[in-house]
VEXBAVEX-588333 format. One record per residue (C-alpha): residue number from 1; residue in three letters; chain; y, x, z. Coordinates in Angstrom, 1 decimal. Layout:
REM residues N
NUM_ALA_A_Y_X_Z
...
REM end
This chain:
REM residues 102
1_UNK_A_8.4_-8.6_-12.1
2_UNK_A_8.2_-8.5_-15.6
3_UNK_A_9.5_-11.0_-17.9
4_UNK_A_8.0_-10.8_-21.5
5_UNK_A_9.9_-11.9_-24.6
6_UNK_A_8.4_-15.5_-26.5
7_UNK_A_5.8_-13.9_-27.9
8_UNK_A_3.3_-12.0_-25.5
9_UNK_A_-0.5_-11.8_-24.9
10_UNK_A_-1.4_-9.7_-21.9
11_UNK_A_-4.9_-8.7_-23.1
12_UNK_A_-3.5_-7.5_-26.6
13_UNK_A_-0.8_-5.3_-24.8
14_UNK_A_-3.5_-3.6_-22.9
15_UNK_A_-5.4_-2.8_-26.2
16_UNK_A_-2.2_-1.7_-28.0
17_UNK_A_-1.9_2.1_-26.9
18_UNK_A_1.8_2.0_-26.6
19_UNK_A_2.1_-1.1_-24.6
20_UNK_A_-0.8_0.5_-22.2
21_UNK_A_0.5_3.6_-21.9
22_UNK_A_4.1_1.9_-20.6
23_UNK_A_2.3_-0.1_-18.0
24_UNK_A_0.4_2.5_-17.1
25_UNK_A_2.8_4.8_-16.5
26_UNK_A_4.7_1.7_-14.7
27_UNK_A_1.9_1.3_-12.4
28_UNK_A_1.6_5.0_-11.4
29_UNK_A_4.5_4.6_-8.8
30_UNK_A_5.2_0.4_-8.9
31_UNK_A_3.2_-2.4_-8.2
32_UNK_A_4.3_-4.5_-11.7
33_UNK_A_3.2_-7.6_-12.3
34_UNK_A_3.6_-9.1_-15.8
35_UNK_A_2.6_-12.8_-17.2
36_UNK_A_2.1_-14.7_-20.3
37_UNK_A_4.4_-17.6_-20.3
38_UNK_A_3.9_-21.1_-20.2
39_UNK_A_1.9_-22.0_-23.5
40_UNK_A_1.9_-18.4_-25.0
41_UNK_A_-0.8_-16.1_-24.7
42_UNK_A_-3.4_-16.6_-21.7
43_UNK_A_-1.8_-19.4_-20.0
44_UNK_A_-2.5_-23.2_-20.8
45_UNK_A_-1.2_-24.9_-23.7
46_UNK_A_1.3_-27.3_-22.8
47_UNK_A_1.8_-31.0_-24.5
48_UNK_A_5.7_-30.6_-24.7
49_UNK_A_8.1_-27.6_-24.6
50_UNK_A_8.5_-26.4_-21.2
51_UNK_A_12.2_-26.4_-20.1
52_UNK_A_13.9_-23.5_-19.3
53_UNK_A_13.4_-24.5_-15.3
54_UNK_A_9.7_-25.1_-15.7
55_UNK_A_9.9_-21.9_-16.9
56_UNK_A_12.2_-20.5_-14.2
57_UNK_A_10.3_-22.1_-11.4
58_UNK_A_6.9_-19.8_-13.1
59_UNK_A_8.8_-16.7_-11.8
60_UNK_A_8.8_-18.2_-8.8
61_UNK_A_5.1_-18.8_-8.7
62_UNK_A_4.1_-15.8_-9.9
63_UNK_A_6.1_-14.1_-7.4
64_UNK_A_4.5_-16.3_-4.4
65_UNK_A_0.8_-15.9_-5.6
66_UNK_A_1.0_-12.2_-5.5
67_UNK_A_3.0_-12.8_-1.8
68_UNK_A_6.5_-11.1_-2.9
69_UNK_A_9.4_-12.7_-1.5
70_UNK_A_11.9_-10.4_-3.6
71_UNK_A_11.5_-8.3_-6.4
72_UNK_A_13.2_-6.0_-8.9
73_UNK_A_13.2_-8.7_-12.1
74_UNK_A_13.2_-6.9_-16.0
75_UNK_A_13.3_-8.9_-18.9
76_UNK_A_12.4_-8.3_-22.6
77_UNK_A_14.7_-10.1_-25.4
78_UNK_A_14.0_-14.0_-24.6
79_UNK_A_13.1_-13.5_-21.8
80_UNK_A_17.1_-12.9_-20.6
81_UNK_A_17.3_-16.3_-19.8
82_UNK_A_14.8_-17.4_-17.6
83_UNK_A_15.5_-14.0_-15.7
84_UNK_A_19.4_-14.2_-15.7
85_UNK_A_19.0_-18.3_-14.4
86_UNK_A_16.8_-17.6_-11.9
87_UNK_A_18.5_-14.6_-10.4
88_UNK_A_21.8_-16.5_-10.1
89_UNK_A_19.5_-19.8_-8.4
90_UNK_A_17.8_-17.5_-6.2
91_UNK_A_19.8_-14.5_-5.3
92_UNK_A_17.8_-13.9_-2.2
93_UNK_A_14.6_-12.9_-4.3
94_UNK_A_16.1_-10.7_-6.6
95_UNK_A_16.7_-7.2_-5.7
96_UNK_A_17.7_-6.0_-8.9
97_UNK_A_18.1_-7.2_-12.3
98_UNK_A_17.4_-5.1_-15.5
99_UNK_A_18.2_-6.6_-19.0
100_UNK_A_16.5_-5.1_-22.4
101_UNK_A_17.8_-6.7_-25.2
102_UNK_A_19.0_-10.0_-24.5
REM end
């Protein structure tokens, strides 16, 4: 599971050669799943800032629409503390935790 920093767009990391290349290389041996945040990219605009667990509980629908129960989490800059909170709330679905930048 990957946890973008504030300021992501899925579609313009796939046109963004670098960004493709990383996930595509990522994909050739793990099954990584990567979403645009509440209110940032793709996903719905929201009427008032989302708090960090609205945020936290995403993960965990992310994680439950693509049926995993645990996963290896890595976060990118801001995204440290939704991934930190919601491996120390629910242990049992993180297998690992890798931090970039937080």
């Amino acid at each position: 599971m990957y946890i973008p920093p504030i300021v992501s767009n899925i579609d313009v990391k796939w046109d963004h050669e670098f960004h493709r290349r990383v996930l595509e290389h990522l994909g050739s041996f793990l099954r990584v799943v990567h979403f645009d945040k509440r209110g940032i990219g793709l996903s719905d605009r929201f009427e008032t800032t989302p708090s960090l667990d609205e945020r936290i509980g995403d993960i965990g629908a992310v994680m439950d629409v693509v049926g995993w129960e645990r996963a290896h989490v890595f976060e990118m800059s801001e995204g440290a503390d939704m991934a930190q909170l919601f491996a120390t709330r629910f242990p049992e679905r993180v297998d690992k935790l890798a931090l970039l930048s937080p």
